[in-house]
LUMSEFI-691732 format. One line per 5 residues: number of its first residue (from 0); for each residue y, z negated, x negated of N, C-alpha, C. Coordinates in steps of 0.2 Angstrom, whole numbers. Each point is the difference from the previous one (the first is absolute). Layout:
! residues N
NUM = Y:Z:X:Y:Z:X:Y:Z:X | ...
! end
This chain:
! residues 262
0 = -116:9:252:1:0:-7:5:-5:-2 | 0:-4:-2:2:-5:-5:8:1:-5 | 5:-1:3:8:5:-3:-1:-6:-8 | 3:4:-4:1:-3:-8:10:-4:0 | -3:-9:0:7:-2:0:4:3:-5
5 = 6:-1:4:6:1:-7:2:-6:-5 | 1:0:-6:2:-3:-5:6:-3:3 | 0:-8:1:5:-2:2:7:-2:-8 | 8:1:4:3:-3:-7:-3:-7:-2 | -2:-5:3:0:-5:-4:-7:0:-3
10 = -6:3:1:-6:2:-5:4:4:-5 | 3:5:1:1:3:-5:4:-5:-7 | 6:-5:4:3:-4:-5:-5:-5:-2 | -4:-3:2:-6:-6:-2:-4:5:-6 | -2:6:1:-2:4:-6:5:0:-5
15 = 5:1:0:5:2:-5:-1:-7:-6 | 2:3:-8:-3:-6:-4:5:-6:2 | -1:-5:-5:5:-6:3:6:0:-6 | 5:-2:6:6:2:-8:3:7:1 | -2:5:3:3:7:-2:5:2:-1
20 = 6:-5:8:6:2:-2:5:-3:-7 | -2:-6:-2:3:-2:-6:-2:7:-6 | -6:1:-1:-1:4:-5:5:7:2 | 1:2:5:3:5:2:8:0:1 | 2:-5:1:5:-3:-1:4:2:-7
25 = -7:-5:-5:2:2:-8:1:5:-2 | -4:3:2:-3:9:-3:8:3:0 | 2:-2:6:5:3:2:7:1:-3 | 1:-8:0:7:-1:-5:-2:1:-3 | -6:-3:-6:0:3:-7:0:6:-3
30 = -1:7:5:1:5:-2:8:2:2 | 3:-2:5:5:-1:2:9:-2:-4 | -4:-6:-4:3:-3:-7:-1:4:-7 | -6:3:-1:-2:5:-5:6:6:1 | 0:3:6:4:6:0:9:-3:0
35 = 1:-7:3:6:-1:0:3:1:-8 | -5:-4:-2:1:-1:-11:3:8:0 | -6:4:0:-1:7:-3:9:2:2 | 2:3:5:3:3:3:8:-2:-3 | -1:-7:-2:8:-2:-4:-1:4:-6
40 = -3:2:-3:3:5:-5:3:4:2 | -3:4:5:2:7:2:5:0:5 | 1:-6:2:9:1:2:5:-2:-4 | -3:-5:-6:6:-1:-5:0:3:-6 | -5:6:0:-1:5:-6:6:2:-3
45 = 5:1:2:6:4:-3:5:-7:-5 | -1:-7:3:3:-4:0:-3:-2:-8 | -10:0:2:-2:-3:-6:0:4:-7 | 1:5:2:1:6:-4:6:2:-6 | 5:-2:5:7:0:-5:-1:-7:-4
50 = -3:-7:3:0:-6:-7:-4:3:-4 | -4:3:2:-6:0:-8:3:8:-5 | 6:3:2:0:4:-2:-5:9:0 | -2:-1:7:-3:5:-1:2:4:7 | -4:6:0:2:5:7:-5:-3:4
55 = 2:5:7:-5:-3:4:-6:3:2 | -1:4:-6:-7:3:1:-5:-3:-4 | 3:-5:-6:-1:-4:-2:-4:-5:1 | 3:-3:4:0:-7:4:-4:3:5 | 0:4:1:-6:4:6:-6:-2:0
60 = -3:2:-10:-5:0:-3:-5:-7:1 | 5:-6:1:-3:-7:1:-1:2:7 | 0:3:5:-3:1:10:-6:3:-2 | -3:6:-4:-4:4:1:-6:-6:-7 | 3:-3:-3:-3:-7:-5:-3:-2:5
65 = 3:-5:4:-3:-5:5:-5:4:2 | 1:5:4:-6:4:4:-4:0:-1 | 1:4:-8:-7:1:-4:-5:-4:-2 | 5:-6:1:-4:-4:-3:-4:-3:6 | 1:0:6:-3:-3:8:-7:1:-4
70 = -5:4:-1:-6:2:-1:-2:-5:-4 | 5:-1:-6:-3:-7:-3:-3:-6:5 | 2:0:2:2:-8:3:-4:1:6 | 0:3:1:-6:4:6:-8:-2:-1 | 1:1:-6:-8:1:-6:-1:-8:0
75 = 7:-2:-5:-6:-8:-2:4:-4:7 | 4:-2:4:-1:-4:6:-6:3:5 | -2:7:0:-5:1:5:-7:-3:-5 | 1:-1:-7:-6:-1:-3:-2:-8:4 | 7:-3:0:1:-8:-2:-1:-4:8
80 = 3:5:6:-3:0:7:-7:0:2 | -4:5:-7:-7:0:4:-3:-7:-5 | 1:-4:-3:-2:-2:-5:0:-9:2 | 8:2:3:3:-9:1:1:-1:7 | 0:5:3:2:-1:9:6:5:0
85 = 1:1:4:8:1:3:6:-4:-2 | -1:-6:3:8:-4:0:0:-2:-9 | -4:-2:-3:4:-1:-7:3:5:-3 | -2:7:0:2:4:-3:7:2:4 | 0:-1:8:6:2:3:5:-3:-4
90 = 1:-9:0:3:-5:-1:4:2:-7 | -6:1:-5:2:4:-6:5:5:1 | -2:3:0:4:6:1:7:1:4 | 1:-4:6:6:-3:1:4:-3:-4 | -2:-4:-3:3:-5:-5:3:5:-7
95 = -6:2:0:2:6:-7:6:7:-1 | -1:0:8:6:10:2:7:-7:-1 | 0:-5:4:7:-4:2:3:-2:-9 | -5:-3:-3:2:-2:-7:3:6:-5 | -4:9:1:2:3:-4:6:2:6
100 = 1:0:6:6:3:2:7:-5:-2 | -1:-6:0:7:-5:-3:1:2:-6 | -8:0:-6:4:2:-7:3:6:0 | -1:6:4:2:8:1:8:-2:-1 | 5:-6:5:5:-1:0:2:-2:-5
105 = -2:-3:-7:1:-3:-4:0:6:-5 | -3:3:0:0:7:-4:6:1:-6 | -2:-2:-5:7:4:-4:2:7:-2 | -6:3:1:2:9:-4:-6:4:4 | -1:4:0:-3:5:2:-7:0:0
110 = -1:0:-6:-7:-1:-3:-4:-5:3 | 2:-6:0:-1:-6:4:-1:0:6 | 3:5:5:0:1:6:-4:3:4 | -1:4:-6:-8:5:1:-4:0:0 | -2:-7:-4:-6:-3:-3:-2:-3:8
115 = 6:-5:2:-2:-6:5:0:6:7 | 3:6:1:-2:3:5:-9:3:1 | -2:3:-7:-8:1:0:-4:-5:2 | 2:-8:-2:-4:-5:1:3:-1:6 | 5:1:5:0:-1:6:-4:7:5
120 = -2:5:-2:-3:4:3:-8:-1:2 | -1:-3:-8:-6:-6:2:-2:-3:5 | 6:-5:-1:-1:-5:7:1:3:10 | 5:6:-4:-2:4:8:-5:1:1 | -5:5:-5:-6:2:2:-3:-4:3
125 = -2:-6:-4:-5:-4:1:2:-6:6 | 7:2:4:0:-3:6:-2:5:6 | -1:5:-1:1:4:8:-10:-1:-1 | -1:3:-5:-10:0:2:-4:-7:0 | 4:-5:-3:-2:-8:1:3:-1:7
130 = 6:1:3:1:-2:7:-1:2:6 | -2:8:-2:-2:5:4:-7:-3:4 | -6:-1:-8:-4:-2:2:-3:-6:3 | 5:-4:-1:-2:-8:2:2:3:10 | 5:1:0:3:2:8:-4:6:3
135 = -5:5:-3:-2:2:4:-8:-3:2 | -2:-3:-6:-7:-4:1:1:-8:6 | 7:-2:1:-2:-5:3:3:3:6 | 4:7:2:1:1:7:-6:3:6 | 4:-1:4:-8:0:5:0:8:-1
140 = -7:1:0:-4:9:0:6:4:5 | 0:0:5:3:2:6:7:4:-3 | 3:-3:-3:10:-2:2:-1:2:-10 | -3:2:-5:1:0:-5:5:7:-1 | -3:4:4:6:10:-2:7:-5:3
145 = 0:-5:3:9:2:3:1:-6:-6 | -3:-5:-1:2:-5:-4:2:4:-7 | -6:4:-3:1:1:-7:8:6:0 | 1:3:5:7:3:3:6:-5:-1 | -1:-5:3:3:-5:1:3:-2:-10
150 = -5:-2:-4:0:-2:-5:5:6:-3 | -1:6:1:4:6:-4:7:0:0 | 3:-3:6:5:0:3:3:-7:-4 | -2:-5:-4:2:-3:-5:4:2:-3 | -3:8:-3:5:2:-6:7:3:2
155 = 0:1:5:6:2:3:2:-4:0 | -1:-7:4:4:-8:1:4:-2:-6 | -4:0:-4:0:0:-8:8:5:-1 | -2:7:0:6:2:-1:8:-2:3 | -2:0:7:7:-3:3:2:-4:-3
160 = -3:-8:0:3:-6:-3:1:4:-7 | -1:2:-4:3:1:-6:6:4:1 | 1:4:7:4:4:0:7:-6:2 | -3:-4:5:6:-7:0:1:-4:-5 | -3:0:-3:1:-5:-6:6:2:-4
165 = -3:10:-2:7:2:-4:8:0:4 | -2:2:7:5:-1:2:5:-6:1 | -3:-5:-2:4:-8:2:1:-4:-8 | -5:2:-6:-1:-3:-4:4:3:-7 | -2:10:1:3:2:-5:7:1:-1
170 = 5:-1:4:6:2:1:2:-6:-4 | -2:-8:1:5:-5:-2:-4:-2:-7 | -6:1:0:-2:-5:-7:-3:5:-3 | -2:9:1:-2:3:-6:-8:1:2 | -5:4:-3:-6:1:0:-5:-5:-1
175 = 3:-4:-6:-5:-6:-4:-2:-4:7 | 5:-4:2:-4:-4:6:-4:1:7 | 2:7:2:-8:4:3:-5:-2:-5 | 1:1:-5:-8:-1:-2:-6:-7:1 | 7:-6:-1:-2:-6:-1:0:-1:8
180 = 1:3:8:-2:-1:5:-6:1:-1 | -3:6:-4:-5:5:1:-7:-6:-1 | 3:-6:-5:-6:-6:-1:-2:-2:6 | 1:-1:6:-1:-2:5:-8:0:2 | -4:6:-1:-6:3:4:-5:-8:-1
185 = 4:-1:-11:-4:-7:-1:-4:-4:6 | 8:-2:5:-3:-4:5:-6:1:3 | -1:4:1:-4:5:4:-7:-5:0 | -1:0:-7:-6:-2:-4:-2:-7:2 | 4:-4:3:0:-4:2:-3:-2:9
190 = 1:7:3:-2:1:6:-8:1:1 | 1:4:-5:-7:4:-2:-7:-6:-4 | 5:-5:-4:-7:-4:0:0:-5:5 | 5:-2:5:-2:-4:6:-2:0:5 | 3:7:2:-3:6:8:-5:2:1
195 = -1:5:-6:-5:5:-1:-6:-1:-3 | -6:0:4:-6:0:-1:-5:6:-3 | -2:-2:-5:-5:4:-4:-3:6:8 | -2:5:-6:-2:4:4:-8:-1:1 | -4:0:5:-6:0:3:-6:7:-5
200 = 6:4:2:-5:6:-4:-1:0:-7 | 5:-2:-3:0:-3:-8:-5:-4:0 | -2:-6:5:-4:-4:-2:-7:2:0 | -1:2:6:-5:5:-1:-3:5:-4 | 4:3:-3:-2:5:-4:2:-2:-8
205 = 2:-6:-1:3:-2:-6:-4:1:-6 | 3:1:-6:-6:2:-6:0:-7:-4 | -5:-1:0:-1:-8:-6:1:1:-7 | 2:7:-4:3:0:-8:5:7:1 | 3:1:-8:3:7:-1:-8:4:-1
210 = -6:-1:-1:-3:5:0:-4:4:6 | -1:-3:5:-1:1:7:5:5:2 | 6:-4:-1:5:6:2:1:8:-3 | -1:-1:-6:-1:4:-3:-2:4:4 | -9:-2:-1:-3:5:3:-1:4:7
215 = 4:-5:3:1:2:6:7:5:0 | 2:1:-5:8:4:1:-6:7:-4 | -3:0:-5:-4:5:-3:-4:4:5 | -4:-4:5:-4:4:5:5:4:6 | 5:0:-2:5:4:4:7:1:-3
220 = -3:4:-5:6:1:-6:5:8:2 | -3:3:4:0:7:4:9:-4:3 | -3:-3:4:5:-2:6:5:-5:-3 | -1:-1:-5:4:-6:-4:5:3:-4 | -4:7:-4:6:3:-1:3:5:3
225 = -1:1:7:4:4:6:5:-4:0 | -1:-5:2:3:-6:3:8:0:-6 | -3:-1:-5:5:0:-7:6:3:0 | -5:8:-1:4:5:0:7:0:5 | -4:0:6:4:0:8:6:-4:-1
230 = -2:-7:-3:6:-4:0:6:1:-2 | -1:2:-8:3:3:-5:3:6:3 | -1:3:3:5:7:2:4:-3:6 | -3:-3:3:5:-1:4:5:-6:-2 | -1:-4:-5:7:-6:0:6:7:-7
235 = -4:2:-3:4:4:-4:2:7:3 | -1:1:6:1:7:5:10:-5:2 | -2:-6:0:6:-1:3:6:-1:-4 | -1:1:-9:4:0:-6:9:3:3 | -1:5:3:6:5:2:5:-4:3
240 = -3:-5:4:3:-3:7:10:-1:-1 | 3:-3:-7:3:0:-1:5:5:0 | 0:5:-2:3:8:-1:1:3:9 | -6:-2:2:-1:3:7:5:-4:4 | 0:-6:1:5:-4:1:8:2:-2
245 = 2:-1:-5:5:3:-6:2:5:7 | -3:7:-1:1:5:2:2:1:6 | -2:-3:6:0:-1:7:6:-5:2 | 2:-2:-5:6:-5:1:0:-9:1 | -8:0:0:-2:-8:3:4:-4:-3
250 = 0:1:-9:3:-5:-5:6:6:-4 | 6:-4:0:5:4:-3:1:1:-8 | 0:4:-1:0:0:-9:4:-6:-3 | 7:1:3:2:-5:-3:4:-3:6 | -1:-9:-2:1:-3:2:7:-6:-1
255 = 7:2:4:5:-3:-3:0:-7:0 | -4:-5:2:0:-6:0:-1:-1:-9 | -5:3:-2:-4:1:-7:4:1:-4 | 5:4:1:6:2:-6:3:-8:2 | 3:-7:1:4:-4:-1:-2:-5:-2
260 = -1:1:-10:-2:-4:-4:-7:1:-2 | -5:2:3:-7:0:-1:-3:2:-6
! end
């Protein structure tokens, strides 16, 4: 009887799509740079709190904004991904979190900052499910559970650098210029249009109008609004993170550098 070969590594890589790691490379930073942005509030919350005049349960209010608004942005970049590809709406949307995160920096008052942090929870949303899905549709079948792991682990990457950033950047020049590194991801976009190849499955299954798509989101409007829902509780489950933080000692109430002149 006839034994069944084994799948050698190098069929298994000649299967894998072409391009994979660039696109998973992107996915990566980009979620990576998303959480970097994010995270400088929440280490400079106490600092940004005392310019604008307010408490920092206040200033809170703009971390659980951004959140709640991920679901936005979730909606029309996941609309704009099945519609345009992958990479343009990635590109966008890179460009878009970096620009609202510089104006964040320019912020005069309170009000202004709360606006630019909701349109930057936008641009979060609509990076992790636009790069999610470009990175997992071009990784080889085989290696997707440790890769799409792999990608999770951005946000933490994310946190760190911003955790380095506050420590080298906020001591000598203040919260505003974290913000204006935070434009950085921009670049990114420029990787992403030169590296990064459209996805295979997108093309495949790509919809020729907005009514096609429609009705292909209508024929499965069960799972679409699971899907919704699901998202939404979880970016908003995470609203607390600062307090919890706060209370554990990670970030100090008050912070002496803060008080000299700020």
């Amino acid at each position: 009887m006839a034994s069944t070969d084994a799948i050698s590594p190098s069929t298994l890589a000649s299967a894998a799509p072409r391009g994979h790691r660039s696109a998973i490379l992107a996915s990566f930073l980009g979620w990576t740079l998303d959480a970097f942005d994010f995270f400088l509030v929440v280490f400079a919350l106490t600092a940004i709190a005392k310019e604008f005049h307010k408490t920092d349960a206040q200033l809170a209010l703009t971390i659980a904004i951004t959140l709640a608004f991920r679901p936005v942005g979730a909606f029309i970049f996941g609309l704009m991904a099945d519609r345009y590809g992958r990479k343009l709406p990635l590109m966008i949307d890179l460009v878009f979190f970096s620009i609202v995160e510089v104006l964040s920096g320019f912020a005069p008052n309170y009000t202004t900052f709360l606006i630019l942090r909701a349109l930057f929870g936008i641009g979060m949303g609509g990076e992790w499910g636009v790069g999610a899905s470009l990175a997992m549709e071009k990784a080889p079948s085989g290696r997707r559970g440790v890769l799409s792991g792999l990608l999770q682990e951005g946000y933490a990457a994310g946190y760190l650098l911003a955790a380095v950033c506050y420590f080298f950047v906020f001591p000598r020049w203040g919260w505003r210029p974290m913000f204006f590194i935070g434009g950085l991801p921009a670049l990114l976009a420029l990787f992403v249009r030169y590296r990064v190849e459209e996805s295979e499955v997108w093309q495949r299954t790509r919809h020729k109008d907005w009514s096609s798509l429609g009705r292909g989101i209508a024929s499965h409007w069960k799972l679409f609004l699971y899907i919704t829902l699901r998202n939404h509780y979880q970016a908003t489950a995470r609203a607390p993170t600062i307090e919890v933080m706060r209370l554990s000692g990670v970030i100090e109430n008050d912070i002496a550098v803060s008080d000299s002149g700020r």
